[in-house]
Backbone as CSV, one residue per row, in Angstrom:
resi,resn,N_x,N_y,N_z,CA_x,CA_y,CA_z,C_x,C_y,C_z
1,UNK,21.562,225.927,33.934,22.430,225.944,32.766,23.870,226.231,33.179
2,UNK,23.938,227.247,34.250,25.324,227.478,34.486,26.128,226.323,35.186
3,UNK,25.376,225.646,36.478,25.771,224.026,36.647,26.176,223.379,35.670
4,UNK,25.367,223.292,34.418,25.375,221.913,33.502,27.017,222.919,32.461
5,UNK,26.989,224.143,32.112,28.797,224.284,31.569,29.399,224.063,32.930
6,UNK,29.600,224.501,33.949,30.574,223.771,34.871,30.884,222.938,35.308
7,UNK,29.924,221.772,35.101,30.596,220.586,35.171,30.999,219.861,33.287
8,UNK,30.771,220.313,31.978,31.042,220.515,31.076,32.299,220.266,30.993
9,UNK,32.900,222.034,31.349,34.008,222.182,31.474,35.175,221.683,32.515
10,UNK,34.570,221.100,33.443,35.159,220.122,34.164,35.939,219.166,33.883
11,UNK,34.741,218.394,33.610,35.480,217.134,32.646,36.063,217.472,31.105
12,UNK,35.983,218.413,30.653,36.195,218.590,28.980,37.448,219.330,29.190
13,UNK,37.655,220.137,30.438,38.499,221.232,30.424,39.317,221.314,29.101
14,UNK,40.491,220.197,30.324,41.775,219.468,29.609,42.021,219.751,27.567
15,UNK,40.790,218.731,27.555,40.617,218.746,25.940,40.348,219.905,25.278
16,UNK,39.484,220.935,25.873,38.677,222.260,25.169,39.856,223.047,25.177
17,UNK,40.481,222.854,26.376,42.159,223.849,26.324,43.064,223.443,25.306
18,UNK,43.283,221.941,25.215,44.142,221.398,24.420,43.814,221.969,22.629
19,UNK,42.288,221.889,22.874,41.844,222.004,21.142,42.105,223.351,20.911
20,UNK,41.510,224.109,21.510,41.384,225.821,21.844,43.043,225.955,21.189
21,UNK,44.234,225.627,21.965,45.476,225.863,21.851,46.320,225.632,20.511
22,UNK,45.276,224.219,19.798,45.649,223.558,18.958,45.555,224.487,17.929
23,UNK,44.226,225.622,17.406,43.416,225.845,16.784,44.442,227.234,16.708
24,UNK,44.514,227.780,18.174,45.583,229.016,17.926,46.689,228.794,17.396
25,UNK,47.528,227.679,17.364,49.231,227.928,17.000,48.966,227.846,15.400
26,UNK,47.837,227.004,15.217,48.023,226.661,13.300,47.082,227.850,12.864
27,UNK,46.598,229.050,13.251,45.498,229.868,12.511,47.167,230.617,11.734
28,UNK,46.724,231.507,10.976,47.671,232.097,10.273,47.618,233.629,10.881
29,UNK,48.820,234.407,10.711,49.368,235.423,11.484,48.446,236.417,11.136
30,UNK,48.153,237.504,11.788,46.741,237.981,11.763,47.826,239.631,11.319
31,UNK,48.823,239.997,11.797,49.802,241.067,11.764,51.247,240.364,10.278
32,UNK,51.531,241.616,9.816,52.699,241.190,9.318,53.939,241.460,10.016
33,UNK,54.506,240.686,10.352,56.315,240.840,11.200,56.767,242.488,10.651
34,UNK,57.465,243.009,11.833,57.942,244.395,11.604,59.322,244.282,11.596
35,UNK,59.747,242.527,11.660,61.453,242.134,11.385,61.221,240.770,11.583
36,UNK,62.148,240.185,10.603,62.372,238.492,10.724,64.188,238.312,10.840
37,UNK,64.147,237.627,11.859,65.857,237.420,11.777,65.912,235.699,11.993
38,UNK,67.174,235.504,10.895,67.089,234.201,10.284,68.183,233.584,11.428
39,UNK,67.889,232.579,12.270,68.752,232.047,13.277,69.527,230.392,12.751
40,UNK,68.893,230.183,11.432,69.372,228.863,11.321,68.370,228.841,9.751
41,UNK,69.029,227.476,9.061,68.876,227.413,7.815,67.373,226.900,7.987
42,UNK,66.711,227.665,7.465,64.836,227.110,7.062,64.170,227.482,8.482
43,UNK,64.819,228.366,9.624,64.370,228.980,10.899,64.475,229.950,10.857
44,UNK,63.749,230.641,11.464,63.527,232.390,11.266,62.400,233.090,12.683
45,UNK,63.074,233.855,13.363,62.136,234.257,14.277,61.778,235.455,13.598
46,UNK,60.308,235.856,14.022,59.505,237.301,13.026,58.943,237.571,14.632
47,UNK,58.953,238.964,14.552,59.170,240.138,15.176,57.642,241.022,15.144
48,UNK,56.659,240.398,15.886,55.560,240.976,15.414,54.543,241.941,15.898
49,UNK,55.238,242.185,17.026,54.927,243.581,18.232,55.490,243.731,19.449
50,UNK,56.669,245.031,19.804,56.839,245.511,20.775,55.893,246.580,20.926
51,UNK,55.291,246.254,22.055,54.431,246.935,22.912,54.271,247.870,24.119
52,UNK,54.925,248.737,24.574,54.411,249.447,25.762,52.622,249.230,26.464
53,UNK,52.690,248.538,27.131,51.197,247.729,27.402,51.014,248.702,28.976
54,UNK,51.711,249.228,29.727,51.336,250.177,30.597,53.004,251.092,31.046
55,UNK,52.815,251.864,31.831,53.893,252.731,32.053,54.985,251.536,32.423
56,UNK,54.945,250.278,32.955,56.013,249.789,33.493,56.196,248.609,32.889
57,UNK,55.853,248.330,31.621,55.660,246.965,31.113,55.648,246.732,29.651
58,UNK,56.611,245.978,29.052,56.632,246.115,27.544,56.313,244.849,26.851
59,UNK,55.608,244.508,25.990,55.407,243.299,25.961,56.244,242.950,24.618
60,UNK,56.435,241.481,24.111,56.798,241.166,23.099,56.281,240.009,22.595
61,UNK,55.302,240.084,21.295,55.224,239.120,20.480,55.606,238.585,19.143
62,UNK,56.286,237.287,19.255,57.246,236.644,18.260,56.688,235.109,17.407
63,UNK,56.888,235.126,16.477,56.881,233.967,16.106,58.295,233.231,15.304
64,UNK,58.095,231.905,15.954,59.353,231.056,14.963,59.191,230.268,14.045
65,UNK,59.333,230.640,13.342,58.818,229.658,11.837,59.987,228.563,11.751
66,UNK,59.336,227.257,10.697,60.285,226.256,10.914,59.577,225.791,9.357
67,UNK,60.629,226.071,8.790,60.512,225.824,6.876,61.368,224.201,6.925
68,UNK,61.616,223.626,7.806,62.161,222.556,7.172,61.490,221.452,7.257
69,UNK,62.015,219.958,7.214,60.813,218.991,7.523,60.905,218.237,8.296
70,UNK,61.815,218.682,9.434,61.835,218.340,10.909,61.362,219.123,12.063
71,UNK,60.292,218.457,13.075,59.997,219.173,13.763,61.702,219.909,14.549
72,UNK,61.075,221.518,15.245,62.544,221.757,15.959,61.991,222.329,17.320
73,UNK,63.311,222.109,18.452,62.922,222.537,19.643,63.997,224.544,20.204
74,UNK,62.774,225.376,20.592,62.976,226.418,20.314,64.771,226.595,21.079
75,UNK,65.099,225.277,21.726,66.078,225.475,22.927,67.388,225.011,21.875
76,UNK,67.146,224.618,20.551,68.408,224.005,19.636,69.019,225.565,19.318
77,UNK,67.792,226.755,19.768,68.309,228.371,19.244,68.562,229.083,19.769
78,UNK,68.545,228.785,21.484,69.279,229.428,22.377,67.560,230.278,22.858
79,UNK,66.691,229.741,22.005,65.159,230.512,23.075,64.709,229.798,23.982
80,UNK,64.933,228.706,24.551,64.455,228.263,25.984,65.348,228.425,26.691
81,UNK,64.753,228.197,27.947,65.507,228.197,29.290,64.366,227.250,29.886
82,UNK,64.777,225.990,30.529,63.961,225.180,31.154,63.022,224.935,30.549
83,UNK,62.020,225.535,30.548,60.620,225.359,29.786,59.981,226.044,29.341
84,UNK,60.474,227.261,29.109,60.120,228.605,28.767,60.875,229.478,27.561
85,UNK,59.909,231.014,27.176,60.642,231.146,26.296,61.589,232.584,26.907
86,UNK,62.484,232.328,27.935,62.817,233.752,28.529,64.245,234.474,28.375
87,UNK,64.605,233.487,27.199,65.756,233.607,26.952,66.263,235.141,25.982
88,UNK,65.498,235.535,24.922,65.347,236.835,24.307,65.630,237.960,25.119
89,UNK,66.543,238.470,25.075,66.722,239.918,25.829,66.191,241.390,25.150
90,UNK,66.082,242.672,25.825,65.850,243.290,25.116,66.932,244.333,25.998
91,UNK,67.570,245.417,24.813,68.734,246.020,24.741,68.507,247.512,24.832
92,UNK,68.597,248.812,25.602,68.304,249.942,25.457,69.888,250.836,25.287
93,UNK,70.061,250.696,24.035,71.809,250.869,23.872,72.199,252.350,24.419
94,UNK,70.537,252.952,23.707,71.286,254.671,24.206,71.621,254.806,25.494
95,UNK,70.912,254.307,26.464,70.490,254.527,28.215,71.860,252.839,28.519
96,UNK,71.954,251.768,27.985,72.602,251.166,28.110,72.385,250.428,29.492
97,UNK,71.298,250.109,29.034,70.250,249.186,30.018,69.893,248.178,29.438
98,UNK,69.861,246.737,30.412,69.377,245.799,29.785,67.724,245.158,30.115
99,UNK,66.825,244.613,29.667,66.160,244.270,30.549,65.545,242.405,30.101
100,UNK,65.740,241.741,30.846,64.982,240.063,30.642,63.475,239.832,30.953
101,UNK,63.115,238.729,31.030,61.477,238.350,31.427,61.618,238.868,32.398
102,UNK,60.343,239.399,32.312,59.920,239.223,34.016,59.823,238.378,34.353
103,UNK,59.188,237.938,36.008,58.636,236.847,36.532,57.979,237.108,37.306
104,UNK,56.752,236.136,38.086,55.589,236.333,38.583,55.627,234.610,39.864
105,UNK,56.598,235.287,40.705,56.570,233.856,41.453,58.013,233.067,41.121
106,UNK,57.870,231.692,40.931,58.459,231.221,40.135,58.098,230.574,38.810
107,UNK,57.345,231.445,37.631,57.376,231.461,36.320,57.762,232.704,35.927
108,UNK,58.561,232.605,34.862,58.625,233.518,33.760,56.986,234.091,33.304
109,UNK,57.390,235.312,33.322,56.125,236.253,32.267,56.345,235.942,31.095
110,UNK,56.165,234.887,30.214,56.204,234.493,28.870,55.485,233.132,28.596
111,UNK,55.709,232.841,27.178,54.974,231.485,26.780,56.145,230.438,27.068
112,UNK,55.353,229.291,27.224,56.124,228.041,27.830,56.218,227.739,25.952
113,UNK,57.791,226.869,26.301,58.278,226.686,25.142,57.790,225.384,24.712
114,UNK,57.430,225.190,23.127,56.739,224.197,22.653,57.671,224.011,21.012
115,UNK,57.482,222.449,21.032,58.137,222.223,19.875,57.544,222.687,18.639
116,UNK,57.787,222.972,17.548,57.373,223.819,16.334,57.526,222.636,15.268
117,UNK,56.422,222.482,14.811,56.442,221.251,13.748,57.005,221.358,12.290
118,UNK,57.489,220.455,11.723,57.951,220.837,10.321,56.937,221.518,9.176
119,UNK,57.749,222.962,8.934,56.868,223.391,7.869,55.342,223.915,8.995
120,UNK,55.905,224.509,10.199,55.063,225.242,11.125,55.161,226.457,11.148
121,UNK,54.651,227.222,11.957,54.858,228.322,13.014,54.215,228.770,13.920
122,UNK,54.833,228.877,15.468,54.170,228.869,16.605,54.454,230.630,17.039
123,UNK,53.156,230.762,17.342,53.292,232.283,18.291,53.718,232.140,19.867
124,UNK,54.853,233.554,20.128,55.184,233.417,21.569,54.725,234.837,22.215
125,UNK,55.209,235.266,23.619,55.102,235.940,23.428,55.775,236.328,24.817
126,UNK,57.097,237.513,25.878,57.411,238.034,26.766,57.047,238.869,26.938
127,UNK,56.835,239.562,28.868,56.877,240.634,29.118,57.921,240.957,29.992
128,UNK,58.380,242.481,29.528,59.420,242.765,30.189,59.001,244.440,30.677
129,UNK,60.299,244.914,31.741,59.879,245.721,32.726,60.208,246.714,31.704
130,UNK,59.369,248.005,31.254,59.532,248.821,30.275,61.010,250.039,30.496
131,UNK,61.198,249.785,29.168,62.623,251.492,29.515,61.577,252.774,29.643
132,UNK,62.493,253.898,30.120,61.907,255.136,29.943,61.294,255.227,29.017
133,UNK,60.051,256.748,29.458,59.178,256.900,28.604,59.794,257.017,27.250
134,UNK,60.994,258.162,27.455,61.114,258.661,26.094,61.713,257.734,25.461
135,UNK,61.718,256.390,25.387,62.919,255.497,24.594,61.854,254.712,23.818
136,UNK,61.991,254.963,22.537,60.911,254.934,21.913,61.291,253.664,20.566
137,UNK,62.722,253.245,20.810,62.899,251.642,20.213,64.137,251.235,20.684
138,UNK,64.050,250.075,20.789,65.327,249.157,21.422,65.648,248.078,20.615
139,UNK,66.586,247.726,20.834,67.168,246.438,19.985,66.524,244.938,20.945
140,UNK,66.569,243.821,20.022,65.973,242.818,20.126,67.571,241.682,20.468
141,UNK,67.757,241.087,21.573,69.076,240.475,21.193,68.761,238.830,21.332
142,UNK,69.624,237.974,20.781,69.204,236.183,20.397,70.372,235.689,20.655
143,UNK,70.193,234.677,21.674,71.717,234.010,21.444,72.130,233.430,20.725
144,UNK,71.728,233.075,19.253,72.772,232.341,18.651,72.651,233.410,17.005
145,UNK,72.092,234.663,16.714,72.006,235.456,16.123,72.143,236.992,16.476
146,UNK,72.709,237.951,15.629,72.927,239.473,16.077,71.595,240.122,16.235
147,UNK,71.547,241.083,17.087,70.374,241.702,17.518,69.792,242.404,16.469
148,UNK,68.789,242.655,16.420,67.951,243.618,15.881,67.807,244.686,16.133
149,UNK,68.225,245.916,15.252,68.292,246.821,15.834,67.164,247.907,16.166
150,UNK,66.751,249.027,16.726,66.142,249.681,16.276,64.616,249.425,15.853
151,UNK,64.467,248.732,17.163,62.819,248.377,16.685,61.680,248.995,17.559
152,UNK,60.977,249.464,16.728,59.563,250.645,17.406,59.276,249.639,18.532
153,UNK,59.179,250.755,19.754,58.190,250.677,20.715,56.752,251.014,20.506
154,UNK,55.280,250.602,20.155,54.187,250.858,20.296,53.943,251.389,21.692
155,UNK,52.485,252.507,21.378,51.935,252.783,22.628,50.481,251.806,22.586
């Protein structure tokens, strides 16, 4: 049996990933946003967990909604870079530290950037190298919108 899924998934991979992927971007948001900041008319990125995920590592998950009836590409908002979404900074104003994606090689620690269909919304998501313990929210910054301020760090 374990032969007959591995070669299954062999040949199906491709597709089972493709569907699998398909199935995640259109399910509906399982969390409510803890901030939405509006980057463009009928676009809106929502803010749906900063994370402290271990002593050295903060994660961030986002979604970009797209209310209009053109598909849009996340890079018309200043969130791609190449093919990725690593463009989002995160801001530690008190300590006055900055910190970007990580990376692992040559990829970004984040989701590869994908077009967002009209009247969509796609989940993303970065990790970045965590501030001190005691810094317990940081601002969110966007290049073509003002940062967010003041947003909880989870443990």
């Amino acid at each position: 049996m374990k032969d007959a899924i591995h070669v299954w998934s062999s040949r199906h991979g491709a597709a089972t990933l493709a569907l699998a992927c398909a199935f995640a971007w259109v399910m509906p948001a399982l969390a409510q946003p803890i901030a939405v900041q509006t980057l463009g008319e009928g676009v809106a990125i929502e803010i749906l967990e900063l994370k402290r995920i271990n002593p050295k590592i903060v994660g961030l998950t986002f979604a970009l909604v797209n209310d209009t009836d053109e598909a849009i590409d996340p890079g018309d908002f200043g969130l791609r870079y190449s093919n990725d979404m690593s463009t989002i900074i995160l801001l530690d104003l008190e300590n006055l530290k900055q910190y970007t994606v990580g990376s692992g090689g040559a990829r970004c620690l984040c989701s590869n950037a994908v077009e967002v269909p009209a009247g969509g919304r796609v989940e993303f998501w970065a990790h970045y190298g965590a501030p001190d313990p005691d810094v317990s929210s940081i601002a969110i910054q966007f290049a073509v919108a003002p940062p967010l301020y003041d947003m909880p760090i989870s443990e």
